[in-house]
C-alpha positions, 0 to 999 in steps of 0.5 A: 500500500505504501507504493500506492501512497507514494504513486498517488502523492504525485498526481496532478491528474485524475483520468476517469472512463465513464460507463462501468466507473462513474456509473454502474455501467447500465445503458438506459435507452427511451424509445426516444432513442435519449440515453440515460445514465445513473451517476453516484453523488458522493462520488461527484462530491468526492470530485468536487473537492479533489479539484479544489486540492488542485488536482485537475480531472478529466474524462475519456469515454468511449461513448459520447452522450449529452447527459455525460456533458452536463454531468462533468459540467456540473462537476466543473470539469471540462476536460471531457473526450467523448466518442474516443473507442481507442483512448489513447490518442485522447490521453496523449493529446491530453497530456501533451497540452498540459505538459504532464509526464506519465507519472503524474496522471492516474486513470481508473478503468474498468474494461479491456479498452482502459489498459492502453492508458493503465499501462503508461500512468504513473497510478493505474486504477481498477474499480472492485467490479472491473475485468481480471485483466483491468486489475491485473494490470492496476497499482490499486483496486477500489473496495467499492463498484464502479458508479457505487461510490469507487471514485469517491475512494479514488478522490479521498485515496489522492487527497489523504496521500497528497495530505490534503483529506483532513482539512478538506473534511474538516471543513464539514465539522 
């Protein structure tokens, strides 16, 4: 776990997939063709407050839907790369625009198409529900599913190894 600690002190962003790690993976479709989504709270919250550590976050997806949009919007994250199948042309252009090497990102997937980029950061993520292979190949694995409070663990994992939890908690009693 120390490893993971030391990893997780250096990050400076946060790369989450969407389907299967912000949610619990299930498409909902209206016979309207509308794409629904079930996205955790407290996981938004955990995000919120990573951010205002001064961790930056961004999203890279397979899928692209207005409702993942308005989500991260919400959220204040406005890294958001949508319609990417093959993700790492998304996470280069990503951290070349902002100058980051390797180890300071970490990702967090939940699926085959995640290990390209799991394989280059300095902190690779599984959430408890992912393919073997997905945690295989991770540094750390959640003890929550994904879309079921993971990313919050994520987000207080960083903040506690960056020193930064207490007084973030703190602020609520």
């Amino acid at each position: 776990m120390q490893e993971v600690r030391d990893r997780a002190a250096n990050i400076r962003l946060v790369i989450f997939d969407v389907d299967g790690v912000l949610t619990d993976g299930s498409l909902f479709l209206g016979d309207d063709g509308q794409e629904y989504k079930a996205f955790n709270s407290r996981d938004g919250h955990g995000m919120v407050m990573l951010q205002e550590t001064g961790v930056r976050l961004a999203i890279i997806t397979g899928r692209t839907s207005n409702v993942v949009q308005m989500r991260m919007e919400s959220l204040g994250v406005s890294d958001v790369y949508q319609g990417y199948r093959k993700k790492l042309p998304a996470y280069e252009e990503l951290r070349q625009r902002l100058s980051l090497n390797d180890d300071a990102i970490a990702y967090v997937g939940d699926d085959v198409v995640d290990l390209p980029i799991m394989r280059r950061v300095g902190l690779a993520i599984a959430v408890a529900d992912a393919h073997p292979a997905v945690k295989g190949r991770a540094h750390w694995t959640t003890s929550a599913l994904g879309g079921q409070g993971a990313a919050r663990e994520v987000c207080e994992l960083l903040m506690d190894a960056q020193g930064s939890l207490d007084a973030m908690m703190a602020r609520y009693q």
